[in-house]
SEDOVEX-164280 format. One record per atom (N, C-alpha, C, O): residue in three letters; x, y, z. Coordinates in steps of 0.1 Angstrom, whole numbers, plus 5000, padded with zeros to 4 digits. Layout:
AlaXYZ ...
This chain:
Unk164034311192 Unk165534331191 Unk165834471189 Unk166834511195 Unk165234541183 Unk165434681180 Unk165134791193 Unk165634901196 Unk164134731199 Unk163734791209 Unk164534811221 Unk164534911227 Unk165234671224 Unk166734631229 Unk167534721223 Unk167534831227 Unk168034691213 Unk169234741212 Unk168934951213 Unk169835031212 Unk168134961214 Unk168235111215 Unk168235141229 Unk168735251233 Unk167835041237 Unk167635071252 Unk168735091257 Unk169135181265 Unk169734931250 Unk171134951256 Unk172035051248 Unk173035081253 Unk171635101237 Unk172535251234 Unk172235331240 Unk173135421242 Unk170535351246 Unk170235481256 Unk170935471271 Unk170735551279 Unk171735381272 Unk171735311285 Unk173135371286 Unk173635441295 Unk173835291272 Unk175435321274 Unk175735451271 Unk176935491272 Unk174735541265 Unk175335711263 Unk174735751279 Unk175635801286 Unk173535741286 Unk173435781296 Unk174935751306 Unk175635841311 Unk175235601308 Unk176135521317 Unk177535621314 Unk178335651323 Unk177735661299 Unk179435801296 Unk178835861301 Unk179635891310 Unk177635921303 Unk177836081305 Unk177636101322 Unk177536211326 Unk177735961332 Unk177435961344 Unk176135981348 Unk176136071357 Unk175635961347 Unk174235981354 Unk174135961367 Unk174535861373 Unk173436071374 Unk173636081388 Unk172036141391 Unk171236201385 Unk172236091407 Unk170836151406 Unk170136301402 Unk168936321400 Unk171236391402 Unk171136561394 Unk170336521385 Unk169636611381 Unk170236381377 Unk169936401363 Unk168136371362 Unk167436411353 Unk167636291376 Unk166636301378 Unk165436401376 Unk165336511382 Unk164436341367 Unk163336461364 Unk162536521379 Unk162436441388 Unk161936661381 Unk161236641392 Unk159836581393 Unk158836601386 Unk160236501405 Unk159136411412 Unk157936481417 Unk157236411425 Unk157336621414 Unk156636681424 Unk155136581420 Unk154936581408 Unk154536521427 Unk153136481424 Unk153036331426 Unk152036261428 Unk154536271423 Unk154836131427 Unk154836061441 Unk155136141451 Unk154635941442 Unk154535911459 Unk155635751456 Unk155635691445 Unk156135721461 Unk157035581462 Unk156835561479 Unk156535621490 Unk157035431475 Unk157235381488 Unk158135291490 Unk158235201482 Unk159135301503 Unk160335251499 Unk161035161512 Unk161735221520 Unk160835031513 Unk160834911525 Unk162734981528 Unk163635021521 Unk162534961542 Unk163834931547 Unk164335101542 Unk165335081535 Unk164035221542 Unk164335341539 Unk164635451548 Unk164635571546 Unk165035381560 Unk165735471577 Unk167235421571 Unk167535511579 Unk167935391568 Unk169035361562 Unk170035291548 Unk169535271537 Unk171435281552 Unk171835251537 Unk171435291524 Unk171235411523 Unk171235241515 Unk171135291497 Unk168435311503 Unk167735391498 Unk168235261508 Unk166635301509 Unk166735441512 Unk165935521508 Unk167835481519 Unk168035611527 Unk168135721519 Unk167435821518 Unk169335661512 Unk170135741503 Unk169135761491 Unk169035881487 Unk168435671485 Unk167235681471 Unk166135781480 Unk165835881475 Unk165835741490 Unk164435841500 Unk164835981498 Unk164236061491 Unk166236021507 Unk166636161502 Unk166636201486 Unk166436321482 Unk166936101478 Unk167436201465 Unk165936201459 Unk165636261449 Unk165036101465 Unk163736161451 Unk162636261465 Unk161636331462 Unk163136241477 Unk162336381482 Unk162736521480 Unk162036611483 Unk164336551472 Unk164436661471 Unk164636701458 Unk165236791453 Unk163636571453 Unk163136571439 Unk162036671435 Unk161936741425 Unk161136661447 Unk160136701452 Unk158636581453 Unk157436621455 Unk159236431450 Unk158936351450 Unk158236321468 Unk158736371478 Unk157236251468 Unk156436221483 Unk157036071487 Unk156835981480 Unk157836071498 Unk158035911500 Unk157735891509 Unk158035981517 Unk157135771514 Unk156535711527 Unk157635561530 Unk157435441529 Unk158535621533 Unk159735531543 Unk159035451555 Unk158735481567 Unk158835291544 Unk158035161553 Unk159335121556 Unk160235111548 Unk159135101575 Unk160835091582 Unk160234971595 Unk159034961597 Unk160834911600 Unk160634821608 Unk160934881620 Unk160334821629 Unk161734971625 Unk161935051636 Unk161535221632 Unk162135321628 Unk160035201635 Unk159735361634 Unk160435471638 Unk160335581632 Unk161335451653 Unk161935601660 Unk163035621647 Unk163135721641 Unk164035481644 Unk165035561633 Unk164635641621 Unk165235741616 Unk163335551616 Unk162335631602 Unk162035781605 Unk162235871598 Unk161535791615 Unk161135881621 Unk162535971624 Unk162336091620 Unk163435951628 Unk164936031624 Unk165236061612 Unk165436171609 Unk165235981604 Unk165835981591 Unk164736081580 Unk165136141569 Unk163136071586 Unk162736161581 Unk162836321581 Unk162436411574 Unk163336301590 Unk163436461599 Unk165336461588 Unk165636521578 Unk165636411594 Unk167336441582 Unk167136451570 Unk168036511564 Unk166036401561 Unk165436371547 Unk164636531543 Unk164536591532 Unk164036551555 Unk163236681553 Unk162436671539 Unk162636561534 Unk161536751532 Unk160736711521 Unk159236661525 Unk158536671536 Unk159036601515 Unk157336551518 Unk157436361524 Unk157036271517 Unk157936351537 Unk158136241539 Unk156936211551 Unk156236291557 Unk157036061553 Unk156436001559 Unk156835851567 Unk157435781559 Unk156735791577 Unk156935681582 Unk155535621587 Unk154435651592 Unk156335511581 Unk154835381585 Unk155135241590 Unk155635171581 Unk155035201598 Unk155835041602 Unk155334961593 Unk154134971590 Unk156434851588 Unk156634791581 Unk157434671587 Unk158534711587 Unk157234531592 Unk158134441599 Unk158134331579 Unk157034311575 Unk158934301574 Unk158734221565 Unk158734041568 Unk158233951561 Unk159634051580 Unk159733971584 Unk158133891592 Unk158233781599 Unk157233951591 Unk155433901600 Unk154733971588 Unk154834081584 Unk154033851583 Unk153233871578 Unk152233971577 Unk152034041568 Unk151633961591 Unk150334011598 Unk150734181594 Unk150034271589 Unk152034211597 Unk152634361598 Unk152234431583 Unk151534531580 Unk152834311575 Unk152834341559 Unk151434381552 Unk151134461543 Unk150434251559 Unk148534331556 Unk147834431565 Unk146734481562 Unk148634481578 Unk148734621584 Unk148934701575 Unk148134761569 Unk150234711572 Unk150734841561 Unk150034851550 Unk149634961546 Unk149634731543 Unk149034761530 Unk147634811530 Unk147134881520 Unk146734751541 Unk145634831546 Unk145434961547 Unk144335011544 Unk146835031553 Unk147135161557 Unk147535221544 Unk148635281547 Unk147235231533 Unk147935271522 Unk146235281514 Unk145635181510 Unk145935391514 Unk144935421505 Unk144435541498 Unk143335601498 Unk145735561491 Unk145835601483 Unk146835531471 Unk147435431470 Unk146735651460 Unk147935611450 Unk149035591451 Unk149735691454 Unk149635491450 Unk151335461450 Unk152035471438 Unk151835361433 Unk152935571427 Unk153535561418 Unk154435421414 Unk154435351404 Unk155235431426 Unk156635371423 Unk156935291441 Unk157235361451 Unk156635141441 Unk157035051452 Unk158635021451 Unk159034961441 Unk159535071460 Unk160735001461 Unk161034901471 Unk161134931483 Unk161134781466 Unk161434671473 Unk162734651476 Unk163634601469 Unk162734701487 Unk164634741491 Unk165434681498 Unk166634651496 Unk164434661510 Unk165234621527 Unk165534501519 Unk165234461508 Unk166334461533 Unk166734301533 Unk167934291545 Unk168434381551 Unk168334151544 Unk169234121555 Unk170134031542 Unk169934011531 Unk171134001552 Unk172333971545 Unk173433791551 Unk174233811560 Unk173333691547 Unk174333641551 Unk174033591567 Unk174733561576 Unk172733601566 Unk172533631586 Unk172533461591 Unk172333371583 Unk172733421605 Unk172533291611 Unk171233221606 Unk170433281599 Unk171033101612 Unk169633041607 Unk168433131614 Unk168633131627 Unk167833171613 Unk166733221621 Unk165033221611 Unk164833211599 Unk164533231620 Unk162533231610 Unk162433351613 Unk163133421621 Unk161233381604 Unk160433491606 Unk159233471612 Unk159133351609 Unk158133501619 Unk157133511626 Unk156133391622 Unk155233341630 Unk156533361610 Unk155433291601 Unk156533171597 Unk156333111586 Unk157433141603 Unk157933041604 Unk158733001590 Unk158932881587 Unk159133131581 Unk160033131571 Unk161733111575 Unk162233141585 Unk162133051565 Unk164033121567 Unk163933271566 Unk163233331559 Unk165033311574 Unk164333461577 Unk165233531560 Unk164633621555 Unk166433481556 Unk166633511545 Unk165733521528 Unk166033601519 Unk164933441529 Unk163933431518 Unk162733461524 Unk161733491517 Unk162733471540 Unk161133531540 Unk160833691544 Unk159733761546 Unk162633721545 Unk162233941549 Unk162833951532 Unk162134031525 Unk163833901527 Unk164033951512 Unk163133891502 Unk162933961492 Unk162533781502 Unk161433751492 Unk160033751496 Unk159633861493 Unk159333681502 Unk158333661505 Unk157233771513 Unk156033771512 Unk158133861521 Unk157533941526 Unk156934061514 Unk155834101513 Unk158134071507 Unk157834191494 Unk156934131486 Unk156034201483 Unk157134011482 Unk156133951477 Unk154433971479 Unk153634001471 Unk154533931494 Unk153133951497 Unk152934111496 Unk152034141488 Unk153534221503 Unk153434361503 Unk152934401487 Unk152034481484 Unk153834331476 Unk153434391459 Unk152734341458 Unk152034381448 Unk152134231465 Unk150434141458 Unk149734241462 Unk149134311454 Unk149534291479 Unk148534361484 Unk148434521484 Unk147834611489 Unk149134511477 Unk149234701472 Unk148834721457 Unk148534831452 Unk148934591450 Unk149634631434 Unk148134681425 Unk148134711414 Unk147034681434 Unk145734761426 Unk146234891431 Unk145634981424 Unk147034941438 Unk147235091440 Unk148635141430 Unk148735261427 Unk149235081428 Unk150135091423 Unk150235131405 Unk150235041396 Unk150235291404 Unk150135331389 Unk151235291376 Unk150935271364 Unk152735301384 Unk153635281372 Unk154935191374 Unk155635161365 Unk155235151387 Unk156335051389 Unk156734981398 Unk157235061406 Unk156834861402 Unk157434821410 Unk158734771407 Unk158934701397 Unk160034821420 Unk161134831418 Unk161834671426 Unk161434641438 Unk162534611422 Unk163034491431 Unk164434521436 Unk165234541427 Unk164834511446 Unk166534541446 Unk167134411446 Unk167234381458 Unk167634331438 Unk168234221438 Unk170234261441 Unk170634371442 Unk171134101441 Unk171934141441 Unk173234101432 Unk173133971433 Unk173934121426 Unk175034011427 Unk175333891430 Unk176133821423 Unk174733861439 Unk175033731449 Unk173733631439 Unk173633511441 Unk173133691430 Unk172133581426 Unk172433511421 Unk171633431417 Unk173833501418 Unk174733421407 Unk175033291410 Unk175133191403 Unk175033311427 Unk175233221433 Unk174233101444 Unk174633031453 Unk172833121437 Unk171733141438 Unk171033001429 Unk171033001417 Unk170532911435 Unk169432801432 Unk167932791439 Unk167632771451 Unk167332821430 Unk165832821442 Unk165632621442 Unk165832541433 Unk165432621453 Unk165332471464 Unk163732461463 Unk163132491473 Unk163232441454 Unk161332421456 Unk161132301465 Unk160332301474 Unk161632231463 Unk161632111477 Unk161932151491 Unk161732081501 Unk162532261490 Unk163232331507 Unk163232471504 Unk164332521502 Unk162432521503 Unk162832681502 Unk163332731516 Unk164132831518 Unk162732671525 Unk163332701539 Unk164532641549 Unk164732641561 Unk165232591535 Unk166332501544 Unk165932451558 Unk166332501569 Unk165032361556 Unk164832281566 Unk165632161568 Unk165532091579 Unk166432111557 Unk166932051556 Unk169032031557 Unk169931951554 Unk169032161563 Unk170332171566 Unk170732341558 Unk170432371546 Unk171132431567 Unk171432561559 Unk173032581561 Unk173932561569 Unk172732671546 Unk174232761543 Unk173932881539 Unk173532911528 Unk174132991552 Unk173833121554 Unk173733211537 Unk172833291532 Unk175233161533 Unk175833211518 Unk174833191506 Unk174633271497 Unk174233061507 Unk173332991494 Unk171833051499 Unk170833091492 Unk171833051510 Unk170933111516 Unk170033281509 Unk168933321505 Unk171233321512 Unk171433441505 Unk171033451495 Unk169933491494 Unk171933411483 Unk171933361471 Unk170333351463 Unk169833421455 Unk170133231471 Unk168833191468 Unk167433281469 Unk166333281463 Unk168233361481 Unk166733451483 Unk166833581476 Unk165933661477 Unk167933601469 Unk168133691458 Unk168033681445 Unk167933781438 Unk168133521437 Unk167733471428 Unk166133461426 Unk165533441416 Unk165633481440 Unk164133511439 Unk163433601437 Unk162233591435 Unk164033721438 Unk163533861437 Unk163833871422 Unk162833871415 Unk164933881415 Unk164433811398 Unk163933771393 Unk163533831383 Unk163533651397 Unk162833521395 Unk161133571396 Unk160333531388 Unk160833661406 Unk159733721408 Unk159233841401 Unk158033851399 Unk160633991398 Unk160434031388 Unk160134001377 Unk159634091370 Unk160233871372 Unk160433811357 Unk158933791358 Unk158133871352 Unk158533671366 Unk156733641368 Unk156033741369 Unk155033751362 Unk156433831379 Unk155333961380 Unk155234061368 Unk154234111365 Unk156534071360 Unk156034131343 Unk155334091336 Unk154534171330 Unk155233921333 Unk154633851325 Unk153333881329 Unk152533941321 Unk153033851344 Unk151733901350 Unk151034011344 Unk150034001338 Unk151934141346 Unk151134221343 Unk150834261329 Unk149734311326 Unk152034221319 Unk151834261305 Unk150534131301 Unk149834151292 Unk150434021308 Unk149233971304 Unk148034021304 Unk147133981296 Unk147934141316 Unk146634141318 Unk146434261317 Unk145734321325 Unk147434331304 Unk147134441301 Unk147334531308 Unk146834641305 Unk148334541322 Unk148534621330 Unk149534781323 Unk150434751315 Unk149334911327 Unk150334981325 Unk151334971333 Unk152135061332 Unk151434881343 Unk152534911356 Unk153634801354 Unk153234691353 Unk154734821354 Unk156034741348 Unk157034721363 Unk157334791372 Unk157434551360 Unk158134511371 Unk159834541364 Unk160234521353 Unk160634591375 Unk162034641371 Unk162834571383 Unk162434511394 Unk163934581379 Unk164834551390 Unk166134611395 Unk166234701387 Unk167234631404 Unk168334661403 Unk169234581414 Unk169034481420 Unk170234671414 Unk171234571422 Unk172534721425 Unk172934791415 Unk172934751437 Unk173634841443 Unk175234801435 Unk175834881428 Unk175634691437 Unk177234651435 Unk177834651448 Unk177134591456 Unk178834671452 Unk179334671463 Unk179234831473 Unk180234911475 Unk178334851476 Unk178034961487 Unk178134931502 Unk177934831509 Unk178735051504 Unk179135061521 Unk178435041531 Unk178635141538 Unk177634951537 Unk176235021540 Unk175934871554 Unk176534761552 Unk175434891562 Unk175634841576 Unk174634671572 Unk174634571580 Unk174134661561 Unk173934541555 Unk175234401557 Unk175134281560 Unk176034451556 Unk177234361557 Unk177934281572 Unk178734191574 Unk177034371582 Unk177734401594 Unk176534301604 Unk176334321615 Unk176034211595 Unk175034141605 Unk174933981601 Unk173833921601 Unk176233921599 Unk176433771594 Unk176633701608 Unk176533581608 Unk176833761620 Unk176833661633 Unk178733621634 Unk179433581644 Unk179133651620 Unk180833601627 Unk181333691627 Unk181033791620 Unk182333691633 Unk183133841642 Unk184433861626 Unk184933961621 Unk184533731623 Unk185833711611 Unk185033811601 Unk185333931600 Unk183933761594 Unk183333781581 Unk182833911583 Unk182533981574 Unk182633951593 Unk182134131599 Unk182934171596 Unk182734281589 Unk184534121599 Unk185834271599 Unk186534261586 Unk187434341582 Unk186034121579 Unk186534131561 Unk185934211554 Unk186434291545 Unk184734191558 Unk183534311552 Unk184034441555 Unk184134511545 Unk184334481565 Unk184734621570 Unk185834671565 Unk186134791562 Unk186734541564 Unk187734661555 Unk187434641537 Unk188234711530 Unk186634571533 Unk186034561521 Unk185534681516 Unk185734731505 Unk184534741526 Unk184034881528 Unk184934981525 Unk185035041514 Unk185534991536 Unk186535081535 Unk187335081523 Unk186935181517 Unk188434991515 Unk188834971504 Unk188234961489 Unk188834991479 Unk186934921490 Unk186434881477 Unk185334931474 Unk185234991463 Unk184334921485 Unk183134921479 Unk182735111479 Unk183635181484 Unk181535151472 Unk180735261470 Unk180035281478 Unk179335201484 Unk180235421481 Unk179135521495 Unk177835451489 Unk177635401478 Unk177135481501 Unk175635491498 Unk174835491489 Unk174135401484 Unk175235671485 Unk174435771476 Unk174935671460 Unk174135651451 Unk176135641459 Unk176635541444 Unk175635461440 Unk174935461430 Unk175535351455 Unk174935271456 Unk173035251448 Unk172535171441 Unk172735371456 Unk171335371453 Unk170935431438 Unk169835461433 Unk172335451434 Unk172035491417 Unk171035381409 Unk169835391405 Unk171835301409 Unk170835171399 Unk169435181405 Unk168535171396 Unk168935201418 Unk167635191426 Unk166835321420 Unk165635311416 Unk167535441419 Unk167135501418 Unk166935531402 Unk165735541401 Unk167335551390 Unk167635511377 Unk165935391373 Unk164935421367 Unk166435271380 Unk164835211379 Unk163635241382 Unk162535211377 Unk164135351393 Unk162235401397 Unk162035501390 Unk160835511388 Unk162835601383 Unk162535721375 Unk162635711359 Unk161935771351 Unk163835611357 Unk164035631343 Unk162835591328 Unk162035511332 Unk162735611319 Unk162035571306 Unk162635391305 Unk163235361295 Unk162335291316 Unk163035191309 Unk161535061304 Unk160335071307 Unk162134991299 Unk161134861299 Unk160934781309 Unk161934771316 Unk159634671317 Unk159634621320 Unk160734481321 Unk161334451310 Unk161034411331 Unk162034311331 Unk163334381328 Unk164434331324 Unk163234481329 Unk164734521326 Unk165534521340 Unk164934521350 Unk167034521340 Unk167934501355 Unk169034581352 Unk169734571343 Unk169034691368 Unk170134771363 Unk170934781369 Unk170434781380 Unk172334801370 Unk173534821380 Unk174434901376 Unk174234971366 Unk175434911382 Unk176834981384 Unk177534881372 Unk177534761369 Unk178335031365 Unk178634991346 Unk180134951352 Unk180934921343 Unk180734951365 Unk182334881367 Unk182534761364 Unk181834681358 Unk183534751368 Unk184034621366 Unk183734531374 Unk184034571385 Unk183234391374 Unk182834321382 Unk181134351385 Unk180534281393 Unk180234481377 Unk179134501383 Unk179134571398 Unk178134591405 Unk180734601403 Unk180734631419 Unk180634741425 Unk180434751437 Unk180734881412 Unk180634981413 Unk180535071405 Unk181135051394 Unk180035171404 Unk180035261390 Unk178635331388 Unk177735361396 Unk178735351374 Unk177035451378 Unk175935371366 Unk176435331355 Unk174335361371 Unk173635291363 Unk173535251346 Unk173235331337 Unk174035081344 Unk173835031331 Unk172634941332 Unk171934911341 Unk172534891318 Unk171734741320 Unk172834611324 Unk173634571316 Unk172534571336 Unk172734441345 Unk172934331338 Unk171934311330 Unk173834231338 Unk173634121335 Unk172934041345 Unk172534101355 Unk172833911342 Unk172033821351 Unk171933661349 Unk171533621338 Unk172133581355 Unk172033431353 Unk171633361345 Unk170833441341 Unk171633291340 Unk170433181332 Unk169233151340 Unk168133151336 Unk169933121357 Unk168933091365 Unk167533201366 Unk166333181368 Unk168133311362 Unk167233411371 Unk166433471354 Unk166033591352 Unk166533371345 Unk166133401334 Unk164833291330 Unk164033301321 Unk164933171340 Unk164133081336 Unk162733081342 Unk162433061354 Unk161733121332 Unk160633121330 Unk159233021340 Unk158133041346 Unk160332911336 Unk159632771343 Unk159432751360 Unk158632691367 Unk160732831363 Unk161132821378 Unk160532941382 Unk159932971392 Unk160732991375 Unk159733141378 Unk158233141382 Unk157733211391 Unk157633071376 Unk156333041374 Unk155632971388 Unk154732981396 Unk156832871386 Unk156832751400 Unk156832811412 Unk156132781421 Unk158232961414 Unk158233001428 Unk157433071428 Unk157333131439 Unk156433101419 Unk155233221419 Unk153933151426 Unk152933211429 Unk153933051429 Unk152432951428 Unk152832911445 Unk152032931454 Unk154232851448 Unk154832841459 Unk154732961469 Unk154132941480 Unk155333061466 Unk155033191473 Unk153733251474 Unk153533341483 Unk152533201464 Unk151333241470 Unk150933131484 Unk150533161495 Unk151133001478 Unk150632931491 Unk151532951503 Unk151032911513 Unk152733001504 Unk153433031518 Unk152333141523 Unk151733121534 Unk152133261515 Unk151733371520 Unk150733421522 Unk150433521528 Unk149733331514 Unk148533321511 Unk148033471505 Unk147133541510 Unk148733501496 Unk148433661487 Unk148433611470 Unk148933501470 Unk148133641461 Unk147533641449 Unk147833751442 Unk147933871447 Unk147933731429 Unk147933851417 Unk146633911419 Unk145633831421 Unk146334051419 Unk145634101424 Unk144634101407 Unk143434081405 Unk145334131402 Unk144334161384 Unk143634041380 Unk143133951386 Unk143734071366 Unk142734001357 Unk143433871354 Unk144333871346 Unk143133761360 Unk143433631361 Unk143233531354 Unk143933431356 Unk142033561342 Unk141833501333 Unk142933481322 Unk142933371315 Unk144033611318 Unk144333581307 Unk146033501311 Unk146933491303 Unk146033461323 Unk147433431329 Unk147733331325 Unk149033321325 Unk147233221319 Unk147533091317 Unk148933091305 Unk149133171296 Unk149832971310 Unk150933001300 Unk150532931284 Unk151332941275 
């Protein structure tokens, strides 16, 4: 309790005095690696810890834009394809990774999208925002020195994991859809700490969540209605980018604890500059946690990579 309560006083004098990424220590000797980082808030966190002096290797699903975005990013950057959505892509990249990884941000994702699979025959909502990262943090996480970052959303609130359907096979709703596959990246944060503080690991699972950022995420639900709500949502409400990727960015650098979740200190969680996050009950439970952990290995056939022995609950 004490240890809390000091986090969230370090949290709320950081949150007055604005914390921005200026306030970031430099990164020179650090490497991250950052899914979905040719655009939006991946983009915006890639620039501010490469001119950190931070090394990032921007895993992107369309190399020529990574490959743009690195050249606009300038610094110690790198592109690597990354499809989250195929499996096969995800034990490519992590193959290709050998060296040390500091800091994994689990970033990309899609949004709200029509029914569609992923290669491997997922809902493509739970299998490019959960499952894919999933498997990528299993098959990297012996390289990985000090964090893995989850970007969860808001929308988890609205969020039930379906262990009997995780793939809406049985009738889908784009929205719950969503939901659901954001209450998993939580739900996964929460398991993967337990994981590692069991087995003695120094490497701590974190999470965050942008709030409402401007960012071309919004612009790919399939209806022309819900595209141009969003757009003037953008325009009116929500936070650039660079706002956005505060909480993202705050988790991968800051002194925090494992399991901790961070966001935008506004109102509503929708905007503002990095606090500690609230979060569900759902995305607090232990039990479901454990369950989508055991489920997500047999979809993906990937495994906690550590010491296995002391896991038992």
């Amino acid at each position: 309790m004490l240890a809390l309560t000091a986090l969230l006083s370090a949290t709320t004098l950081l949150s007055m005095s604005h914390w921005t990424a200026q306030d970031i220590l430099d990164q020179t000797g650090s490497t991250f690696v950052i899914t979905g980082a040719n655009s939006g808030i991946g983009l915006s966190a890639a620039r501010a810890l490469a001119r950190k002096g931070g090394r990032v290797i921007l895993a992107v699903r369309n190399v020529e834009k990574g490959e743009a975005a690195a050249r606009a990013i300038g610094g110690d950057t790198e592109v690597r394809a990354l499809d989250l959505a195929d499996l096969a892509s995800v034990r490519a990249f992590a193959r290709g990774i050998d060296e040390e990884v500091d800091v994994l941000v689990n970033n990309a994702g899609v949004m709200n999208v029509p029914y569609a699979r992923t290669k491997d025959g997922f809902e493509m909502q739970l299998g490019t925002n959960h499952l894919g990262h999933f498997a990528l943090t299993n098959l990297l996480l012996p390289r990985i020195t000090d964090r893995v970052v989850v970007v969860a959303s808001g929308a988890h609130r609205m969020g039930r994991i379906r262990l009997d359907d995780l793939n809406w096979e049985r009738g889908y709703h784009r929205h719950r859809a969503y939901g659901q596959a954001k209450l998993a990246n939580l739900l996964f944060m929460l398991e993967l700490q337990r994981r590692l503080a069991a087995s003695a690991s120094p490497v701590r699972a974190v999470a965050a969540h942008p709030g409402w950022a401007a960012t071309n995420l919004q612009s790919r639900s399939g209806n022309r209605i819900e595209n141009g709500l969003m757009a003037v949502g953008n325009r009116l409400l929500a936070q650039n980018a660079d706002m956005g990727a505060l909480p993202t960015l705050f988790a991968a650098t800051q002194d925090i604890p494992g399991n901790t979740y961070i966001g935008p200190d506004g109102r509503g969680e929708l905007r503002g500059h990095p606090t500690v996050a609230g979060r569900s009950k759902y995305a607090e439970d232990a039990d479901v946690a454990a369950k989508l952990w055991t489920e997500s290995e047999r979809l993906t056939d990937t495994h906690f990579p550590l010491d296995r022995s002391v896991l038992a609950h």
